[in-house]
N, C-alpha and C positions, 0 to 999 in steps of 0.2 A: 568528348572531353572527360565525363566521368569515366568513360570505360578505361581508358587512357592513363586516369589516375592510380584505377584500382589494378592495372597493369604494374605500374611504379610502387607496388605496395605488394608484390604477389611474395617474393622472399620472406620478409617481415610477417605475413601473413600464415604461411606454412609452418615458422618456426612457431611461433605462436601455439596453433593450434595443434604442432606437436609437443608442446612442451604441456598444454593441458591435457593432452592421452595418454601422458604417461604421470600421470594423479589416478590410480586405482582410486574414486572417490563415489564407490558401493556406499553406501548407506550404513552409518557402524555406531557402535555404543555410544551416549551421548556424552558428552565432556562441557566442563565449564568453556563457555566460549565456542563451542564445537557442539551444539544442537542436533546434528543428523551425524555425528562422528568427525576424527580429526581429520583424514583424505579431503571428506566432503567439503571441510572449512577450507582447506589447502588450495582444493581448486576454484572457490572462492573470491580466497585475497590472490591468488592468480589472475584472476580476470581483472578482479578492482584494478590490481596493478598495471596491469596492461590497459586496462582504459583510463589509468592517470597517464600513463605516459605516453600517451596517443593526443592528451590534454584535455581529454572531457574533465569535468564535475563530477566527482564520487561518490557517494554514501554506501554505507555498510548498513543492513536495515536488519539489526539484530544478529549479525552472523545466522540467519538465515535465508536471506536474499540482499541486492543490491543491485548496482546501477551504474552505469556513465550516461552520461548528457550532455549535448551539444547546443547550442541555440537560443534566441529569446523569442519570446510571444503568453500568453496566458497559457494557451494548450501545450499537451503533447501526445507525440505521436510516439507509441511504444512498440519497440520490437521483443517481444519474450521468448527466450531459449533457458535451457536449464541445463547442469553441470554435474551433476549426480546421473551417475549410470547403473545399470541392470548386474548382477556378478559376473564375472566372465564365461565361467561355463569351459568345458574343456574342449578338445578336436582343435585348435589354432594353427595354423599353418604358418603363424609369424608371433610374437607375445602381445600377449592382448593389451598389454601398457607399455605398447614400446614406440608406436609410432614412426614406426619404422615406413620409409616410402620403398616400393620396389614397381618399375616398369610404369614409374608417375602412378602409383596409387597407395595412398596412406592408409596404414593397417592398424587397428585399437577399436577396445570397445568404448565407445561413445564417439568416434571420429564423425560418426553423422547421427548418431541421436544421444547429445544435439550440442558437443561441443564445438563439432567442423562449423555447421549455422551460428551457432552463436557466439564466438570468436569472428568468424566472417563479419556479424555483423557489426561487431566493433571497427575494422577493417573501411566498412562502406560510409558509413561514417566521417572515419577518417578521412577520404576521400570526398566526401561531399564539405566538410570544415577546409581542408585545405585547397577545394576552389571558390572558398566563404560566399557558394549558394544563399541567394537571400529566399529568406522562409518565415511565414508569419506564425507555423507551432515550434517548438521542441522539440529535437528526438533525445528517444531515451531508450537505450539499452538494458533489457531488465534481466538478472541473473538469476535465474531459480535453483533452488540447491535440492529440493524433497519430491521430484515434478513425478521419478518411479513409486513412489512409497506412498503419496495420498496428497503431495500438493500443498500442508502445510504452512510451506513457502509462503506462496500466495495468499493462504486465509492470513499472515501475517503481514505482508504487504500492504495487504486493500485496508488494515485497521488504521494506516496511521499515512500513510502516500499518497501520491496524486494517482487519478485515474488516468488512462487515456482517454479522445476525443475519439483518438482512431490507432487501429493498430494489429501487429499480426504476427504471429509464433512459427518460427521455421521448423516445425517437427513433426511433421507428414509428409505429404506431397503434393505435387503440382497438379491442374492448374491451381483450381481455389477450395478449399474444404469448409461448404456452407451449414455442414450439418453431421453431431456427432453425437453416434449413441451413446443411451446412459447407460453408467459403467457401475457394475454391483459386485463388491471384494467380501467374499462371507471367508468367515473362520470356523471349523466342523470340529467337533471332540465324538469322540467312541471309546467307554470303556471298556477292556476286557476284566473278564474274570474267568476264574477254576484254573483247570487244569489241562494236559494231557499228553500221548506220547508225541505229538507233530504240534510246535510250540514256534510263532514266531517272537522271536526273542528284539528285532531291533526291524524296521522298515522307512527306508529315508530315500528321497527322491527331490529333485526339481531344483531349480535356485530362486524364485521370485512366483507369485502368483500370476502376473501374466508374462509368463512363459512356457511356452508348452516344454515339457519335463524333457532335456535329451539323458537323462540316467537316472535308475532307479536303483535299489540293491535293499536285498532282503537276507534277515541272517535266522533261520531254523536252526531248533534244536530237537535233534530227534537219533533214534534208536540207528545202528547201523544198516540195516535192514531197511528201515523208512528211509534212511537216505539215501538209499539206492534205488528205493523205487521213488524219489523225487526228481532223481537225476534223471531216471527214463521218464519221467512226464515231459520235465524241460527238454531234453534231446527232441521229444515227438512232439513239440509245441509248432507250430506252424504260424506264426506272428504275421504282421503288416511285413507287406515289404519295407529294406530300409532298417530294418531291425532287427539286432542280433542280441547275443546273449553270451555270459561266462559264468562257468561254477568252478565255484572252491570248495573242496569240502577240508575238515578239520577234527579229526578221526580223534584227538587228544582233548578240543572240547566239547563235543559229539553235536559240531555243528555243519552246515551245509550253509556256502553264500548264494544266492544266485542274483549276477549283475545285469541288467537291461540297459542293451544303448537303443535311445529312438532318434529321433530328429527336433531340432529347438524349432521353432517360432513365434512369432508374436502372437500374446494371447489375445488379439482381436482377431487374428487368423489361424484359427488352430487347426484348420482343413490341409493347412499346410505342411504341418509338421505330422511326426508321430510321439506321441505321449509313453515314456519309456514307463511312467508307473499305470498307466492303464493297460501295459503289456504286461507288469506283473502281476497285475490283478487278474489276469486272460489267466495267466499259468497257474497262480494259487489258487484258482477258482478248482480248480481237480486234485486238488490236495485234499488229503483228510485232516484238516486242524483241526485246533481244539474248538470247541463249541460258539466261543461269541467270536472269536477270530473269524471260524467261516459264514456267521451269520455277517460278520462286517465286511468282509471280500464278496460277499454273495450279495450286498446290499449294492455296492458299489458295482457290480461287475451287472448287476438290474439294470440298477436305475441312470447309472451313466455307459458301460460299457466302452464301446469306440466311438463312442459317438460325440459330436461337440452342437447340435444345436437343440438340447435338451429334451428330445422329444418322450424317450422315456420318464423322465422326471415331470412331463406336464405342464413346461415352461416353452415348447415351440411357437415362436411367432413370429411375423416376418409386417414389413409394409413398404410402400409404395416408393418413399425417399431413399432409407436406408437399408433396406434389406431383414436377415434373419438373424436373428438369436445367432449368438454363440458363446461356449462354452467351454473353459478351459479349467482343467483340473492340473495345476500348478506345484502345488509342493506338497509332500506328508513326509512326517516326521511321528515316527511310532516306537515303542518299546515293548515288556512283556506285560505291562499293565492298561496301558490307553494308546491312541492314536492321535491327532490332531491333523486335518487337510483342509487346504484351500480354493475355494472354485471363485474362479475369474468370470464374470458376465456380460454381454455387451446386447442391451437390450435394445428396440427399433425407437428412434426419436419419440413416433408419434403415441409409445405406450406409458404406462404409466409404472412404477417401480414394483405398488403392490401386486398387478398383473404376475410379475414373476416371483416376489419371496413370498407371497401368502402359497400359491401350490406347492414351493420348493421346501420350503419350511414343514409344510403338513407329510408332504413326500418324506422327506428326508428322517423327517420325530417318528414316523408309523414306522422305521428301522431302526431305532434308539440313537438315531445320529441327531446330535444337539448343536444348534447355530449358536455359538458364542460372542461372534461378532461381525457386523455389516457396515461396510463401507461404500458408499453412493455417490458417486456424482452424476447431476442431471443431466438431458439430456440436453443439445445444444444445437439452435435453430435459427440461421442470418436470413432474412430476409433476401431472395435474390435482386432483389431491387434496389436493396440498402446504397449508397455512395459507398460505402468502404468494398464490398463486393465490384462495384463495378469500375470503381478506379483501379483493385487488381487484378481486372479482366485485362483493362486498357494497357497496364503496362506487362502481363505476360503475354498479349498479342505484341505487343511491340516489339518487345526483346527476344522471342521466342520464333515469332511465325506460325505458334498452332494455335488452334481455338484455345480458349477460355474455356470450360467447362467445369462446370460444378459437382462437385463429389461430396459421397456421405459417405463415411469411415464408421470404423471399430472402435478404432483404436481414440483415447481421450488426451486431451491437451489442455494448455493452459489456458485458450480461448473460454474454454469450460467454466473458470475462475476469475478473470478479469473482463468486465464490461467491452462492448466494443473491439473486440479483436475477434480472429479469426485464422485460423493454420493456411499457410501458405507456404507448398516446398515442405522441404529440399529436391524429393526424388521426381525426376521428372515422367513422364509417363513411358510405361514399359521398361524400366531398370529393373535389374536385380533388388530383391528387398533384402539387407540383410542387418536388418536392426532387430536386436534383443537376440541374432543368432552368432554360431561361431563363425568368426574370419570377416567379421564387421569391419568394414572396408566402404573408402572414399577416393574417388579420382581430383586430382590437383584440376586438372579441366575443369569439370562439377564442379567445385568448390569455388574456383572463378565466376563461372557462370551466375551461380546463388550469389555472388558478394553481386554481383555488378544487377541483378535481376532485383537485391533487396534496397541496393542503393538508389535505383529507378523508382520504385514503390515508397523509399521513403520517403524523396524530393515530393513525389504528386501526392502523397497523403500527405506533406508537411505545408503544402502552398498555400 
């Protein structure tokens, strides 16, 4: 009978969640009213909208998170997705805010992390109100707007809202994610000084910190002669596979570009990808720059090189639950004077934070590289036993037919943040992953599946 419902709701539901793909709502300067920028608010009072007129109960919690709710009881039972997405990134095969469907699959960045789930789960909802399921908690759909940028959202949420009893974040995968590592966002300065004839004048790469970089581009200035013998370095460079390269030169400002495509992924999976500015750090590492330049290429191209589970830097570790280290170098943004980059962390549950910034830090200052800023979330650990774990054992055996099984992730969620919840879905086991990457794409199947998969979980968490 619910499946049945949310059958009768599948149209209403698709437009929906294309009309939220196509809210470019990246993260942008902040504005009165508009906290994480004007998109991010846009997609917002989007949602609100749509869950007034679905007829839950509203609130806006600061224009920066919010809500619909259905039901009475003391508790509630929270579902949390967020609405703010990663940049887009280039390579698209269809426009990344267009929401375009082709061959039944919905194209845009944030279609599945984590507007498709979270729209859906307004949807499941709706179907469980309109066969007025009697239920002794609440459910409540939480809107997070800041979830890529530090989460925010939520430290504002929890100051002044109800908690949930019980409850779970569609923005990983299937079956159940009991355990996620902690996540460490550092911000690095370098400055240069002097002089010389091989000068980088501007070095800019990445779109977000955890993303593994698919373009980097570096702009020399140097003698015509130097930049021909730059050009035969880059020609004779032999990169990752997967990874290409383009030079301009510009003979009028005696300058030489050279661009790096690598591969995006998620920076809890950067084994995945290839890191287009640790490709150009491969190539400028045979350059003759000027003095602190190549002491800063030389530094980097040490201590992290190709590598993503820290081992050079002195931060490798690995355990039992969740696995190893890894490490993702994300964005730089550099000119003729200083540098600025960002490394992504995703450290093993069972360690502890200092384990990895006390070597990284002493690493990092023995090459004048200065940590300017650190960003932490803990690590995250549900008891396998807990009732909330195993009543979403119970209903993705049901709806599904395959085990249950519990997974420890990279990657952080809003579980992180709010008591009592836990990521559950969207991706079911063995799908393509292509969240934070180009051509982030959703099948209308899928997305049925998660509405009717969340709407089971709600009923048995709400009873």
């Amino acid at each position: 009978m619910l499946d049945k419902a949310i059958d009768g709701l599948k149209d209403e539901l698709i437009a929906a969640v294309q009309e939220s793909v196509r809210i470019p709502s990246v993260a942008g300067v902040p504005e009165e009213g508009a906290p994480f920028g004007r998109n991010v608010k846009l997609a917002l009072d989007h949602a609100l909208n749509v869950a007034s007129q679905l007829g839950f109960r509203v609130k806006n919690v600061d224009n920066m998170a919010g809500y619909g709710e259905w039901g009475d009881g003391k508790e509630i039972v929270a579902i949390l997705g967020h609405l703010d997405v990663v940049p887009e990134g280039t390579g698209w095969k269809y426009p990344p805010f267009g929401g375009e469907i082709q061959n039944g699959i919905i194209w845009g960045r944030g279609v599945l992390d984590d507007k498709g789930p979270t729209i859906g789960a307004l949807f499941a909802l709706k179907a469980i109100k309109d066969l007025n399921i009697s239920l002794k908690r609440r459910i409540r759909i939480i809107f997070g707007t800041n979830e890529e940028s530090g989460s925010q959202c939520m430290a504002r949420y929890i100051q002044t809202e109800e908690l949930p009893a019980a409850g779970f974040t569609p923005d990983a995968e299937y079956p159940i994610i009991y355990a996620e590592k902690g996540v460490l966002t550092l911000t690095c300065h370098f400055p240069f000084s002097g002089d010389g004839p091989v000068k980088i004048v501007s070095f800019k790469g990445g779109v977000a910190p955890n993303v593994v970089a698919a373009t980097a581009q570096v702009v020399i200035r140097a003698s015509a002669e130097e930049r021909r013998r730059i050009a035969s370095i880059v020609d004779a460079w032999n990169g990752p596979e997967r990874s290409g390269f383009k030079i301009v030169e510009d003979g009028v400002k005696g300058t030489i570009t050279i661009e790096v495509q690598g591969v995006p992924a998620h920076g809890s999976t950067p084994h995945l990808g290839v890191n287009a500015i640790l490709c150009l750090v491969d190539i400028l590492s045979s350059m003759d720059l000027m003095k602190s330049q190549k002491q800063f290429i030389h530094a980097l191209s040490s201590l992290i090189g190709m590598e993503t589970d820290g081992t050079s830097l002195g931060i490798a570790m690995n355990d039992d639950i969740s696995g190893a280290l890894t490490l993702c170098l994300g964005t730089i943004d550099g000119n003729e004077s200083d540098v600025h980059f960002t490394l992504n962390i995703r450290y093993p549950v069972t360690k502890k934070d200092s384990l990895v910034l006390d070597p990284l830090r002493e690493a990092l200052e023995k090459e004048g590289i200065a940590v300017t800023d650190v960003r932490h979330a803990a690590p995250l650990y549900m008891d396998p036993e807990s009732p909330l774990i195993r009543t979403l054992q119970k209903v993705y055996k049901e709806q599904t037919g395959l085990n249950p099984d519990l997974l420890a992730i990279g990657g952080g969620t809003y579980a992180k943040s709010v008591p009592n919840v836990v990521a559950f879905g969207p991706i079911f086991p063995g799908q393509k992953y292509t969240i934070h990457e180009e051509n982030e794409c959703w099948s209308i199947e899928d997305l049925m599946k998660n509405v009717k998969i969340m709407a089971h979980a709600m009923v048995e968490l709400a009873r």
